[in-house]
N, C-alpha and C positions, 0 to 999 in steps of 0.2 A: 652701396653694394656693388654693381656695377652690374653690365649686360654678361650672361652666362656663356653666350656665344660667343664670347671674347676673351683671346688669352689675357691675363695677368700682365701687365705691365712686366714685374719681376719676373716673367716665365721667359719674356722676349730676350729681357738682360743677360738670364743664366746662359739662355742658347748660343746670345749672341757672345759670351765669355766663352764656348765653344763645350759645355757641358752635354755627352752624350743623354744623360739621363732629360734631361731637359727636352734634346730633340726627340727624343722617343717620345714624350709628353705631347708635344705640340703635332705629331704625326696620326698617334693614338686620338686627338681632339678632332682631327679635320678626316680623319678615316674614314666615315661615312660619306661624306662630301665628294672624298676623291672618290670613292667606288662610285659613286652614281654620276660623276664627274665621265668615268673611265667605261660606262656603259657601251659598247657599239653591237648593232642588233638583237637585243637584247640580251646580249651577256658583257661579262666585267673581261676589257682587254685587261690582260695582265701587264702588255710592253707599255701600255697609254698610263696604266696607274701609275707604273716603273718613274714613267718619264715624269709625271706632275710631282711623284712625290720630290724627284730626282731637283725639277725646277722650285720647288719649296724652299729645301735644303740649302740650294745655292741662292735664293733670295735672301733668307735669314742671314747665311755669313754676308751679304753684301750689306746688309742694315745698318746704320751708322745713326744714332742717336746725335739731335743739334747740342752742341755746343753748351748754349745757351741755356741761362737758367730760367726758370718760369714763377 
């Protein structure tokens, strides 16, 4: 089955195929993460969330699958 907390294999691939609908997915999955992530004194910056979602986004396209078969 796999762990729930983890994207899909296939979710990573679409994104990384550059599928908006796909990032919306994976943004939508870690949403609570980042808000409680982006907490400062007890409220949600809005520019901190900006920024981590912003740094997601740009990790995903960096992602390059090896090669290699398994």
């Amino acid at each position: 089955m796999g762990n729930p907390s983890l994207l899909p294999y296939e979710m990573i691939v679409r994104v990384t195929s550059g599928e908006p609908e796909a990032m919306d997915e994976v943004l939508r999955h870690y949403s609570k993460r980042i808000r409680i992530a982006a907490i400062e004194n007890g409220h949600i910056d809005r520019d901190t969330e900006d920024s981590i979602k912003s740094r997601l986004v740009a990790a995903l396209f960096k992602f390059r699958f090896d090669e290699q078969e398994v």
